[in-house]
N, C-alpha and C positions, 0 to 999 in steps of 0.2 A: 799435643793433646794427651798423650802416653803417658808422658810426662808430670801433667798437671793431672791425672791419673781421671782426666775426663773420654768416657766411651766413644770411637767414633760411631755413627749411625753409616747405613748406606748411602747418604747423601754424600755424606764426607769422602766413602770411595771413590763414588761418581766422579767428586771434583778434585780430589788427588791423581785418582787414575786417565783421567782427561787432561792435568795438566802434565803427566809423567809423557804423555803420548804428542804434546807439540814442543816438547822439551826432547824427543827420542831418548828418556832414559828406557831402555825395553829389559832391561834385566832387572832394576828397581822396583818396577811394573808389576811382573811375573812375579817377584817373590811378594810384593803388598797385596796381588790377588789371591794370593796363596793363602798370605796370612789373615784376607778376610773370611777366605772359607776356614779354614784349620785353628786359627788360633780364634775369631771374633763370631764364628758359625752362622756368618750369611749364606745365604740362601743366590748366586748370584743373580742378577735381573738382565732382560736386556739392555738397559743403558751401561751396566757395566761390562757386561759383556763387547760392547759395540767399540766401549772404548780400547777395549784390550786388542779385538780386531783392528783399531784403525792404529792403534799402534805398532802393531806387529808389521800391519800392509805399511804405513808409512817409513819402516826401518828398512822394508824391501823383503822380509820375513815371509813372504806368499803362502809360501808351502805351509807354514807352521797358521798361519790365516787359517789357512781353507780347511786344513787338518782338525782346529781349536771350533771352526763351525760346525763341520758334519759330527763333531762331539758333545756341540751342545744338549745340556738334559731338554731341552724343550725344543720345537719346532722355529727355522730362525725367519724371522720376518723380512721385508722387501728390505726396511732399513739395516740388518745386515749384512743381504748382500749389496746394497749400494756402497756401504763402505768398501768391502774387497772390489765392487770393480771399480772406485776410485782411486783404490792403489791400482791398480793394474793399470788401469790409464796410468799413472803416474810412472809409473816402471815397464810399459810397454810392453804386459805380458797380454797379446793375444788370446790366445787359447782358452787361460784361464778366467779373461774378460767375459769371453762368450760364454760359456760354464753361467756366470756369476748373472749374466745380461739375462741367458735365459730363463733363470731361476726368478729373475723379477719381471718379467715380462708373462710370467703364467701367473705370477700374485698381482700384477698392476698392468694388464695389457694395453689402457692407453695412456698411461704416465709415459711421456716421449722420453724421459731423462736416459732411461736404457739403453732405447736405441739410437738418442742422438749422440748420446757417449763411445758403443759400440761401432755407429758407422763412423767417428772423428778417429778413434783407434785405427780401424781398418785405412783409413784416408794417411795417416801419418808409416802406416806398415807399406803404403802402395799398393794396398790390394783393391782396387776400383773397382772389381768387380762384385765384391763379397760389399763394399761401399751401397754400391747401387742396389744390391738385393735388401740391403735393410732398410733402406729410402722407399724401394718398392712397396716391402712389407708394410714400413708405414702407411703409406697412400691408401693400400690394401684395409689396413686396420682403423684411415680415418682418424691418424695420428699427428697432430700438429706440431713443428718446431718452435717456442719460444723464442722469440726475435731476443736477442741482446740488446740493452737499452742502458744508457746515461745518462743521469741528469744534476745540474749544477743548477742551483741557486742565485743568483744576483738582482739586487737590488728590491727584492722580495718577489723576485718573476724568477718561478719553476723553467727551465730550458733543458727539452730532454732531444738526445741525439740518439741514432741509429748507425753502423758502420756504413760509412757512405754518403750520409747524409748531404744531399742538398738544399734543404726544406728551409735551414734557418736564412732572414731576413740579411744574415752580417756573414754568408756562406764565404764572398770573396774574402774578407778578413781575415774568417776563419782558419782557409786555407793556404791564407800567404804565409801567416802563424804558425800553421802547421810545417810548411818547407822550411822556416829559418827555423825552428826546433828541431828537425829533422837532419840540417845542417850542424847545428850545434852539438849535439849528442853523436853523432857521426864523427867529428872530429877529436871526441872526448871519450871515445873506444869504443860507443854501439855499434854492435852488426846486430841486423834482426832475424830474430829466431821464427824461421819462415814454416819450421812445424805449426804456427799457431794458425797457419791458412790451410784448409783444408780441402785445397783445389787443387786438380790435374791442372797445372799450371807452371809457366815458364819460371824462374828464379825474380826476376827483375819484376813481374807481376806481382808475384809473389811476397815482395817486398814492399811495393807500393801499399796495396791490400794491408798488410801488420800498418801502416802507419795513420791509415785511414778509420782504424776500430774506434769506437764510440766513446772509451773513455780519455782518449789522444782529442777527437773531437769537443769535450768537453773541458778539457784542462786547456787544450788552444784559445778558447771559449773563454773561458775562467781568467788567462791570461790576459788578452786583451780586453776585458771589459772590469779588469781592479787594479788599483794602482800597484806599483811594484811591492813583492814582501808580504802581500795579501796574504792570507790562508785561503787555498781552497777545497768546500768539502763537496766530495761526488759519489754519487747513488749508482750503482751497476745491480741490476735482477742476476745478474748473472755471473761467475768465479770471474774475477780476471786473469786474462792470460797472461803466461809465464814472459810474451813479449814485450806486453803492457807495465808488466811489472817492472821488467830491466830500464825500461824507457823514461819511467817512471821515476825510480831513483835517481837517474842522472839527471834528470830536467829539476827534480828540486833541489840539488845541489846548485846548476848554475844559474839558477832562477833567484835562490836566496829563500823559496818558499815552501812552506808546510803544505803537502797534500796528503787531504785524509781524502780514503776510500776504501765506503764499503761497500761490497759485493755478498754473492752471496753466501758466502761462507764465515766472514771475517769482516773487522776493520783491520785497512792497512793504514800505516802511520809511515808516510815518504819523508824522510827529511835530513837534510846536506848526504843525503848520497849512498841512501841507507833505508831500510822498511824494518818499522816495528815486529813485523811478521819474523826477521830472519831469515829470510826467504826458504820456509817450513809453512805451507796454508793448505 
């Protein structure tokens, strides 16, 4: 645009700065924020602002996060801090979770995302007790968990699963399904990443549980009821997890098929053994 000597507006920050932040350039970032204040004399907003945040928390930048917040010219909204404490989930910083948890839970006290964020932190640190006081707190505050939910399309019939599910009509299929993919992906290098179970719980539980989540349900689903080479697309309310993910990749490599899924951050694009995401979401 510089170039063709056409002005960017603040829009064009937005979506530069946002695409600089799932690409992790963070020094290319920092100097294009720079050069919207100093050279172009915007005025920053919070969406640009949020981006620059999630970029800095997704490079692992915390410090300089938290720092670039409490500097902001304006007062920062809940959406601010949701982004630091999704890096902080992401990078396992405790401490500065709760800082970020509490600061959105005095702007939004029964938006659950806070505290069902902060107590899966604490559950993955092994602090169950500090676990249990935020679950309490919920109780206390009349806070509800969003169930995690799946749903796959076939044949123009909506079929939505829950981790666990035994509701659907084709449950035995489903589940035979799921053990010889479980087989499959095991012998093709999966181990599963039993942080994404959030239970005082044995290892081998543990494991079962990751294979049993709703969007594994759904693609077993999806599997058996479309011929081979199918495409299938699946709906999650909720981010998919990091085990989901891995499991993911490798079933559409030796499946042969395209699985798209979006969640709710993103579409993800599975395909021979690989996610459009780059596993960066």
């Amino acid at each position: 645009m510089t170039i063709l000597g056409i002005t960017p507006d603040d829009i064009t920050f937005i979506g530069v700065l946002f695409a600089c932040s799932h690409a992790g350039l963070v020094k290319d970032s920092c100097k294009l924020y720079s050069s919207m204040i100093g050279d172009y004399g915007f005025k920053p907003t919070s969406l640009q602002c949020g981006c620059l945040i999630d970029l800095l928390g997704r490079a692992g930048w915390l410090d300089e996060a938290e720092e670039f917040i409490n500097s902001m010219p304006y007062h920062p909204d809940h959406t601010i801090w949701t982004i630091l404490l999704g890096a902080c989930i992401t990078h396992a910083d405790v401490e500065r979770a709760a800082r970020a948890a509490d600061r959105i839970m005095a702007l939004r006290p029964t938006d659950s995302g806070s505290y069902v964020a902060l107590s899966n932190l604490y559950a993955l640190a092994e602090r169950w007790d500090d676990m249990a006081r935020m679950r309490k707190l919920m109780d206390q505050r009349g806070v509800f968990k969003m169930a995690g939910k799946s749903s796959i399309e076939i044949g123009g019939v909506l079929h939505e699963f829950i981790a666990g599910d035994t509701s659907h009509p084709r449950k035995r299929e489903i589940y035979e399904e799921l053990r010889r993919i479980e087989g499959v992906i095991r012998e093709r290098g999966y181990v599963p990443d039993i942080k994404a179970v959030l239970h005082n719980a044995a290892r081998e539980a543990k494991e079962k549980m990751c294979c049993f989540h709703s969007e594994r349900l759904a693609i077993a689903f999806g599997m058996i009821s479309s011929p081979g080479g199918t495409e299938l697309r699946i709906m999650k309310n909720l981010r998919v997890c990091p085990d989901c993910h891995s499991a993911s990749k490798i079933i559409s490599k030796f499946s042969g098929r395209k699985i798209i899924v979006r969640d709710a951050n993103r579409f993800h694009e599975f395909r021979n053994g690989s996610c459009s995401c780059e596993d960066y979401w």
